[in-house]
C-alpha positions as CSV (number, residue, x, y, z in Angstrom):
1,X,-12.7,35.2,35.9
2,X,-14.6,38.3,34.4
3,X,-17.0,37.1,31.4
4,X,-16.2,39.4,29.2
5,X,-12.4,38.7,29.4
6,X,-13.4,34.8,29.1
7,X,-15.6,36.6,25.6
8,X,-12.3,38.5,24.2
9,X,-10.0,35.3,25.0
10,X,-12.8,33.6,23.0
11,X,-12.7,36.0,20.3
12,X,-8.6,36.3,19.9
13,X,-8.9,32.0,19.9
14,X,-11.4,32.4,17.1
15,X,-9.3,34.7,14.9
16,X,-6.3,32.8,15.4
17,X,-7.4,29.4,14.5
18,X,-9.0,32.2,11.1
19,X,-5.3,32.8,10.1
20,X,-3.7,29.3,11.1
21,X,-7.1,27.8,8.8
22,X,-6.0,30.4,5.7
23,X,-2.4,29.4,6.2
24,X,-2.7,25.4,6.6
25,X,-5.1,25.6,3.7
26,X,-3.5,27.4,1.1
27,X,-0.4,26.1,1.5
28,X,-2.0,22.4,1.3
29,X,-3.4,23.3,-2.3
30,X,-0.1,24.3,-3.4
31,X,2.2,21.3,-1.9
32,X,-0.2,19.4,-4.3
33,X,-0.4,22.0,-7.1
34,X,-4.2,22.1,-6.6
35,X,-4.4,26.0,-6.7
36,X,-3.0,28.0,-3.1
37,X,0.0,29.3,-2.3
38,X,2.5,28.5,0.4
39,X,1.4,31.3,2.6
40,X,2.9,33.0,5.9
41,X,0.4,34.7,8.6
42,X,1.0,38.0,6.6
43,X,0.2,36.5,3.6
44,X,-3.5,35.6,4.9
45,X,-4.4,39.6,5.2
46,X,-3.4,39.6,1.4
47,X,-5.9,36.8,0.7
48,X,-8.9,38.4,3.2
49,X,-8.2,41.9,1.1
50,X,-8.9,40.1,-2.5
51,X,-12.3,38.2,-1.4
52,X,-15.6,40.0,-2.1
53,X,-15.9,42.4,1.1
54,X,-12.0,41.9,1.8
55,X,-12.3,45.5,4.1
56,X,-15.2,43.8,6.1
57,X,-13.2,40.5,6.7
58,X,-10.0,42.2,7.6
59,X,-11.7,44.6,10.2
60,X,-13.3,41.4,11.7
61,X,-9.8,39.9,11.9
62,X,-8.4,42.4,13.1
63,X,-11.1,43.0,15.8
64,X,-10.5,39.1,16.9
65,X,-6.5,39.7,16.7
66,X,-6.8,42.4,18.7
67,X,-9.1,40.8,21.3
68,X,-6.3,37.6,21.4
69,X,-3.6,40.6,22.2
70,X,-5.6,41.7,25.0
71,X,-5.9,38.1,26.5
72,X,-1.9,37.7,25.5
73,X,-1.0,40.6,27.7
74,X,-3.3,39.9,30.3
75,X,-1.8,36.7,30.7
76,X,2.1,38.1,30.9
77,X,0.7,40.8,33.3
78,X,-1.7,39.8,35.4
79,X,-2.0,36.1,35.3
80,X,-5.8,35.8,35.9
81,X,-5.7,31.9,35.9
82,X,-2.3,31.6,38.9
83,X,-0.4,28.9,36.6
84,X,2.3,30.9,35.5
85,X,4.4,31.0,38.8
86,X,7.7,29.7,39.9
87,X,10.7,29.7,37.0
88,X,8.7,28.1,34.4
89,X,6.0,30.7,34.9
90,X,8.9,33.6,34.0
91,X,9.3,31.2,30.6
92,X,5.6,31.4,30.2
93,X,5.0,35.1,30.5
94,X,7.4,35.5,28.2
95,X,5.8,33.2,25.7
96,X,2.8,35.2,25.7
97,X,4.5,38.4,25.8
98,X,6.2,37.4,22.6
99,X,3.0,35.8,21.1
100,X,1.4,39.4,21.8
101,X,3.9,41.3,20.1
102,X,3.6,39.4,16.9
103,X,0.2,38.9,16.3
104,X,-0.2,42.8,17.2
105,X,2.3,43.2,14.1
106,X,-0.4,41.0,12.5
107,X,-3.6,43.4,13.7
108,X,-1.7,46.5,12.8
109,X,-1.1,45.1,9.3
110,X,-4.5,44.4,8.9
111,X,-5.6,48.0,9.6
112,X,-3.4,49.7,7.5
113,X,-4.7,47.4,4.6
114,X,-7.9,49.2,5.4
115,X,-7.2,52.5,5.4
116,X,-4.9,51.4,2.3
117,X,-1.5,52.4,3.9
118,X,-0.7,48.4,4.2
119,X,2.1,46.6,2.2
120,X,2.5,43.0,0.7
121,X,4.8,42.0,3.3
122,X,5.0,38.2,3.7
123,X,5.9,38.2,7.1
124,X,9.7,38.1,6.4
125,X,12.3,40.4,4.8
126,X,15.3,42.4,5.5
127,X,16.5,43.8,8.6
128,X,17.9,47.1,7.3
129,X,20.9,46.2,9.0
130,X,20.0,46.8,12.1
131,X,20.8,43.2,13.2
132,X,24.3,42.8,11.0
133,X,27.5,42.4,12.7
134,X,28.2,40.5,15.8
135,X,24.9,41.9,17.6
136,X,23.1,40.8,15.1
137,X,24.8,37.1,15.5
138,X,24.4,37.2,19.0
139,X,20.6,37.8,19.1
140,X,20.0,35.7,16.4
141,X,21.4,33.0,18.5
142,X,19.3,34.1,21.0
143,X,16.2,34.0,18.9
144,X,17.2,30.4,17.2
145,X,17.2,29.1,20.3
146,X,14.3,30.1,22.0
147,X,12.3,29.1,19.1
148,X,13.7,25.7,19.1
149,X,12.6,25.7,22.5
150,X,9.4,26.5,21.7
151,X,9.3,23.9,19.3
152,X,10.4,21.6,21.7
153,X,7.7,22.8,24.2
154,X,5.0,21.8,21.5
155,X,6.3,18.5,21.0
156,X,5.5,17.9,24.9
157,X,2.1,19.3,24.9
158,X,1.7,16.9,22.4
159,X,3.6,14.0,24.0
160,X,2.2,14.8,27.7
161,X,-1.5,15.5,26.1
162,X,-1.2,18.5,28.2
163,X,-3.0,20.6,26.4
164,X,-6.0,19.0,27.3
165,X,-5.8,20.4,30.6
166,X,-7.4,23.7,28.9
167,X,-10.5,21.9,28.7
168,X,-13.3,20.1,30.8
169,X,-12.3,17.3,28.9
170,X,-14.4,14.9,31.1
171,X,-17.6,16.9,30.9
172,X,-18.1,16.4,27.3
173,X,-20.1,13.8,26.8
174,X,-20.2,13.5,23.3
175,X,-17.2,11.8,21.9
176,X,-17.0,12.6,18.3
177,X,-16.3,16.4,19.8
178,X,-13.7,14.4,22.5
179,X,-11.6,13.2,19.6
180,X,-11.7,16.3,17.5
181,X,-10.0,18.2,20.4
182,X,-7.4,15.1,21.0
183,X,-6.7,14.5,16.9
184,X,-6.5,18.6,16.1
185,X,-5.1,19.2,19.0
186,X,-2.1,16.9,19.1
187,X,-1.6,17.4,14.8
188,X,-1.8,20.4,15.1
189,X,1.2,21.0,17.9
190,X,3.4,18.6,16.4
191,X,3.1,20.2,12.8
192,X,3.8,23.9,14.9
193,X,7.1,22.0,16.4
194,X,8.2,20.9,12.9
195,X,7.9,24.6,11.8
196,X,9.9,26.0,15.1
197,X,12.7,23.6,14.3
198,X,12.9,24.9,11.0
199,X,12.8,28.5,11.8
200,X,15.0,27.9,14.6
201,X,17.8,26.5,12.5
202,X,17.5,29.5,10.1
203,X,18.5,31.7,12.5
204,X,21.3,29.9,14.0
205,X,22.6,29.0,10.9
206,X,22.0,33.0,10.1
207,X,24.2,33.7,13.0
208,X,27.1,30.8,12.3
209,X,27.6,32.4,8.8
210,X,27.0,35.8,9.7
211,X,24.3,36.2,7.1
212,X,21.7,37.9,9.5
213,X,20.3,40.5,6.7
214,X,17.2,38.5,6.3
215,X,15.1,37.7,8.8
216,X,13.0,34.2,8.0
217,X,9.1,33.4,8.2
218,X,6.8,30.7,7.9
219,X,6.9,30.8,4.2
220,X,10.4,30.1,4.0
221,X,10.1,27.3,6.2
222,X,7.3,26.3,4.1
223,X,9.8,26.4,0.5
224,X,12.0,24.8,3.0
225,X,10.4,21.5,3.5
226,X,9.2,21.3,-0.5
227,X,13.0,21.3,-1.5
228,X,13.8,18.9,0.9
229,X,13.8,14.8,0.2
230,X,9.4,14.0,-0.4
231,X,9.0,18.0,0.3
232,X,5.5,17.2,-1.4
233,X,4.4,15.1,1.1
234,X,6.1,16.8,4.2
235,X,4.7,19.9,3.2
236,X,1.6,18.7,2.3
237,X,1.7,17.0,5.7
238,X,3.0,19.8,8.0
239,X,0.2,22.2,6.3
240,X,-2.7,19.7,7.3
241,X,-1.5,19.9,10.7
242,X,-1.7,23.6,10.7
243,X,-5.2,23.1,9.7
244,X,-5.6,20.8,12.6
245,X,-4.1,23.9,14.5
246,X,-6.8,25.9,13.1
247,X,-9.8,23.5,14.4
248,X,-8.1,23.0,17.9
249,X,-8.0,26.7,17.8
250,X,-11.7,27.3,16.8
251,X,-12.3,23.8,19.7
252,X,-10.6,26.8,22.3
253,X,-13.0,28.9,21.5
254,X,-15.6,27.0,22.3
255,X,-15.6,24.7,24.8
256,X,-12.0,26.0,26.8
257,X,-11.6,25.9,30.6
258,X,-10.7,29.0,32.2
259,X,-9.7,28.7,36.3
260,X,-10.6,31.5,38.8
């Protein structure tokens, strides 16, 4: 594969795990009413714009979002590394088609924060309308689904330790770095399937009372788990395992496989 695609794949890794850090973090500081906020991935740009040099930091981020929209598309196009063939390989193209579109919402957010034509959206918020009535029921059916799916996917990564197929897991030698990628990597999917479930539900319960003026995010998943039974806890527990996300992302960066 062509180094500098391996370099912006890289990159895009690196500013993921940035956000998913942001997210788990705050969120964490608030389930236990130590500072934070529960946050969404929108919510991160609003963080980046208030530190010292917030224009600096949201141009990096959205350099390395960019760069991980790139390698998203590549991947639905082209499929430099020939594992996304057969049926399941239509379900994976799809996947990172979808995974492209939103975290190009993400990049374009962080621009227009920069040239000060942003907004303080949270990631979630009405639909106008333009998903009320039955087609609005239908697709959120649709969406529910396939994000439960995804959720579900997440849980056998996790189960099947899969996702250590992305690395040259046997070549490193050191083993403190061999459990970091096992530990964050497996947390951090299972907290990501908690979350899908959650959203998932929202939309097909959206759809089952017709009530598809709002479309949900991660935040509301987040308020979802602290009003449940121990939401303390849960959240507390769901946003470490983002953080774990964040570490297994920055783990990508460094030290993943690509074939070809």
């Amino acid at each position: 594969m062509n180094s500098n695609l391996k370099r912006i794949a890289r990159t895009g890794y690196a500013a993921k795990g940035t956000v998913y850090a942001i997210t788990g973090v705050l969120t964490f500081l608030a389930a236990f009413n130590m500072g934070g906020k529960q946050t969404g991935k929108f919510d991160t740009l609003n963080f980046l714009e208030k530190q010292p040099f917030g224009n600096v930091l949201l141009v990096l981020i959205a350099i390395g979002l960019i760069c991980y929209v790139i390698w998203r598309f590549i991947q639905g196009f082209q499929d430099p590394e020939n594992d996304a063939n057969g049926k399941k390989g239509v379900a994976k193209r799809i996947g990172f088609f979808v995974s492209a579109i939103i975290y190009s919402a993400l990049a374009v957010s962080a621009i227009l924060k920069v040239i000060n034509a942003g907004s303080s959206s949270s990631g979630s918020g009405s639909s106008s309308g333009l998903l009320s009535g039955q087609t609005g029921i239908y697709v959120f059916i649709i969406i529910g689904v396939g994000v439960i799916a995804g959720g579900v996917e997440q849980m056998i990564k996790a189960y099947t330790k899969k996702f250590l197929n992305k690395f040259d897991y046997k070549s490193i030698s050191e083993e403190k770095r061999r459990k970091v990628i096992k530990n964050t990597g497996l947390m951090g999917l299972i907290a990501r399937a908690v979350i899908f479930f959650i959203l998932g539900y929202f939309f097909i319960r959206a759809a089952i009372t017709s009530n598809t003026s709002d479309i949900k995010g991660t935040k509301d998943a987040f308020s979802f788990l602290q009003n449940s039974s121990h939401g303390q806890y849960l959240l507390g527990a769901v946003a470490a395992g983002l953080v774990c996300y964040a570490l297994y992302m920055f783990m990508m960066a460094k030290y993943r496989k690509f074939k070809a």
